[in-house]
C-alpha positions as CSV (number, residue, x, y, z in Angstrom):
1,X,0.0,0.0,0.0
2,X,2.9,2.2,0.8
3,X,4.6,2.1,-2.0
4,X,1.3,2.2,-4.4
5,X,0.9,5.6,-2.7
6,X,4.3,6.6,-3.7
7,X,3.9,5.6,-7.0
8,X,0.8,7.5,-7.5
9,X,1.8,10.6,-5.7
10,X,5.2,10.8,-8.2
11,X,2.6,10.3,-11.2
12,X,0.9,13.2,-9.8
13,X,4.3,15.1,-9.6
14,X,5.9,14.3,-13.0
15,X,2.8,14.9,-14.7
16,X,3.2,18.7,-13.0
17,X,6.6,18.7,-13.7
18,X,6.0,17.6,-17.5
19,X,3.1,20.4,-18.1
20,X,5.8,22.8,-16.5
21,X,8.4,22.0,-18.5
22,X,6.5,21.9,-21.8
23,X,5.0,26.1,-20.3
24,X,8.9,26.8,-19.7
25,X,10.0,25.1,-23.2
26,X,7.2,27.5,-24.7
27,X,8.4,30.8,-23.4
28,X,11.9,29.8,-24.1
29,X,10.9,29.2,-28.0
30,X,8.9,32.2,-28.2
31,X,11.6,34.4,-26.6
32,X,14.2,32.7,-29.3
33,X,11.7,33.2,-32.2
34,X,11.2,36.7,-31.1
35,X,14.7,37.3,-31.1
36,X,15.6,35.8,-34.4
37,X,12.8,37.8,-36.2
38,X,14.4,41.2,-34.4
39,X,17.7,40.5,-35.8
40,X,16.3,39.3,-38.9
41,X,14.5,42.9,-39.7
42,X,17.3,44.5,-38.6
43,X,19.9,42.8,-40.8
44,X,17.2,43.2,-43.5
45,X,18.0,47.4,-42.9
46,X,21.1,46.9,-42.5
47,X,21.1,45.7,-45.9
48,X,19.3,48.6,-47.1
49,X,21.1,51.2,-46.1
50,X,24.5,49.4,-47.3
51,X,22.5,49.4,-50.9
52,X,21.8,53.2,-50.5
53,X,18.5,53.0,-49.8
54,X,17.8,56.0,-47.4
55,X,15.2,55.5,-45.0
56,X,15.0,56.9,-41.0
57,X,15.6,54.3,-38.2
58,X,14.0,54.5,-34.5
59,X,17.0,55.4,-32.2
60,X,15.2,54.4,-29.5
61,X,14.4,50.8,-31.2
62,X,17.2,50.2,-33.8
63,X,20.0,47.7,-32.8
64,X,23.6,49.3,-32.7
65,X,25.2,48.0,-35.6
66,X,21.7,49.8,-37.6
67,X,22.5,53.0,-35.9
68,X,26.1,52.9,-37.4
69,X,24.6,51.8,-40.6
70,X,22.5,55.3,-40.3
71,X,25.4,57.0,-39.2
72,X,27.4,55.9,-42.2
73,X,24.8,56.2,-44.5
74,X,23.7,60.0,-43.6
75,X,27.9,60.5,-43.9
76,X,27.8,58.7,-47.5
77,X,25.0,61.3,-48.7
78,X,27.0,64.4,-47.2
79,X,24.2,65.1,-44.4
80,X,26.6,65.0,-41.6
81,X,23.9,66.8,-39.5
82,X,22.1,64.0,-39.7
83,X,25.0,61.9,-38.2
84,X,25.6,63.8,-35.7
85,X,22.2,63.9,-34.0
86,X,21.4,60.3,-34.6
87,X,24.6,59.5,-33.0
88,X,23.4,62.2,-30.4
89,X,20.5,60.6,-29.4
90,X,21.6,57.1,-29.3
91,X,25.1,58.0,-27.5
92,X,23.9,56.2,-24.0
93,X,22.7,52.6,-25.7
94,X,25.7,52.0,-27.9
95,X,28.4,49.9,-27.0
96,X,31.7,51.5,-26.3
97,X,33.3,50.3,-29.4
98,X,30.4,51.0,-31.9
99,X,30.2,54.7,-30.4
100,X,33.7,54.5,-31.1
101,X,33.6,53.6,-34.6
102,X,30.3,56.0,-35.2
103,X,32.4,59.0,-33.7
104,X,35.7,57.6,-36.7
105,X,33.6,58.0,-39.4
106,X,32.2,61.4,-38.9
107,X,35.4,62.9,-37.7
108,X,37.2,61.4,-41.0
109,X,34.4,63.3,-42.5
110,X,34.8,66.2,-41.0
111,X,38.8,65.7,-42.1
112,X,37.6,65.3,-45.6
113,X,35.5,68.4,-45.2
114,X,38.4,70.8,-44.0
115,X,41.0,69.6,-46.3
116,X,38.2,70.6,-49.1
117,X,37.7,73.6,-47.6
118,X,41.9,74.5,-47.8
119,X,41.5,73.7,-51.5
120,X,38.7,76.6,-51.4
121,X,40.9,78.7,-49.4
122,X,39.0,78.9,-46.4
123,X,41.4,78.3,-43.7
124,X,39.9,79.5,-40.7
125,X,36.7,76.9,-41.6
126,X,39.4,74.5,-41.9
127,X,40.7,74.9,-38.9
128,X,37.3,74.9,-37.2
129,X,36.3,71.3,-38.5
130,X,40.2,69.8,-37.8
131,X,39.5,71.0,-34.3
132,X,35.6,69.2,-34.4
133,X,37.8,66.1,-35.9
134,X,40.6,66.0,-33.2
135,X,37.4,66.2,-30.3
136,X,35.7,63.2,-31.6
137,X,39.1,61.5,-32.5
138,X,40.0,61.6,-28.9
139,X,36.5,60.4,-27.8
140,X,36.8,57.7,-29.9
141,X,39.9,56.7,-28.8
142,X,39.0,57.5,-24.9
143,X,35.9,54.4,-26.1
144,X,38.4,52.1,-27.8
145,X,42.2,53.0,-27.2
146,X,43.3,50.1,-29.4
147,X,42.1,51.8,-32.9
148,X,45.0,52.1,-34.4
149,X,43.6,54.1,-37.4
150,X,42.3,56.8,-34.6
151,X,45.6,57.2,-33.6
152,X,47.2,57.3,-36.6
153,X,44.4,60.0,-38.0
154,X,44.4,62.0,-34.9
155,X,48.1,62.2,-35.8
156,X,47.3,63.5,-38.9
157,X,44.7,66.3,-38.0
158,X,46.9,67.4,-35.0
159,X,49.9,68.1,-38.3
160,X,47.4,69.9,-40.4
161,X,46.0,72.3,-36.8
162,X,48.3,71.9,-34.1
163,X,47.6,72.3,-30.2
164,X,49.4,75.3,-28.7
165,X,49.2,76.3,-25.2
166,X,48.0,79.8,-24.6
167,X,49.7,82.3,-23.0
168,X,48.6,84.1,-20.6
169,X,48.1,87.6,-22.8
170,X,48.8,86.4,-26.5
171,X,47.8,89.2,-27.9
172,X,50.1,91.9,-25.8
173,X,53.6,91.0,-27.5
174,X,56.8,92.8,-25.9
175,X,58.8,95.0,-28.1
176,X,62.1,93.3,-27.4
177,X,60.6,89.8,-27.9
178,X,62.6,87.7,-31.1
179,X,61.2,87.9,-34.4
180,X,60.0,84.3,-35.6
181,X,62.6,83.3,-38.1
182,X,60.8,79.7,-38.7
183,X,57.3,78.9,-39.3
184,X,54.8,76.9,-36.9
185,X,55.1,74.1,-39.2
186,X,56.1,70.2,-37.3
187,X,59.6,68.9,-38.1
188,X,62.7,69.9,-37.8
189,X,63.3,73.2,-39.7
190,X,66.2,72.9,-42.4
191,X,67.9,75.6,-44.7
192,X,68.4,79.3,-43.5
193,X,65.9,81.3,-42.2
């Protein structure tokens, strides 16, 4: 008798245990579905955007790597505006080293931008934009300090504007002070003056 009410209370229990398990089993495959339809539809604008076909993306919805597509895309059509705030508002959710790679592109951009606008002549807009580049190079590099091509372009922009410290009056010069016999330019300065 004992053990015939063992036997039926462990029926009892792996019958709950079954029905359980097949509830749990459910959730888990409607969680997975779930997940490859997300990334599905992503990939699928992803896709899109890498074909040149413009469309807008929810910040608040899109997966990283669809932001950077946006990113790069609104960089590809020369609507760096358009970069820059939908890097803007997505800034918090993006993993360090797609933030990283976001903030690359548009300063090499913005690098493109001033050495177009030297060609033009306009040096002082040039300098502006080197200066926006140089910014977002060093916040790339503060996200992911092993990019080597951050360091290697920051190099670059920091040759083409280079960071001087101020003095403390730079416009008051003393009457006695040396005449500058070289120019500003890196390097070593060869020839006479």
């Amino acid at each position: 008798m004992h053990v015939d009410r063992l036997v039926a209370r462990f029926s009892e229990q792996r019958r709950t245990l079954l029905w359980l398990l097949t509830i749990a089993c459910a959730v888990w495959f409607g969680y997975v579905a779930d997940d490859f339809f997300r990334t599905e539809r992503a990939n699928s604008r992803i896709h899109q955007l890498l074909a040149r076909r413009d469309f807008t993306i929810n910040v608040r919805t899109a997966t990283p790597q669809e932001i950077l597509a946006r990113v790069n895309e609104s960089l590809r059509r020369d609507q760096i505006a358009d970069a820059q705030s939908t890097l803007s508002l997505s800034a918090e959710r993006l993993p360090p080293a797609i933030h990283a790679a976001a903030l690359y592109n548009i300063a090499n951009f913005r690098t493109l931008l001033a050495a177009e606008a030297v060609r033009k002549g306009d040096l002082d807009g040039a300098a502006a934009l080197v200066n926006l580049a140089k910014t977002e190079y060093r916040l790339a590099l503060k996200l992911d300090p092993a990019n080597w091509d951050a360091r290697y372009n920051i190099d670059v922009a920091m040759r083409i504007v280079r960071d001087l410290p101020q003095a403390d009056n730079p416009d008051k010069e003393s009457p006695d002070a040396p005449k500058k016999l070289w120019t500003d330019l890196p390097g070593i300065p060869k020839g006479l003056p």
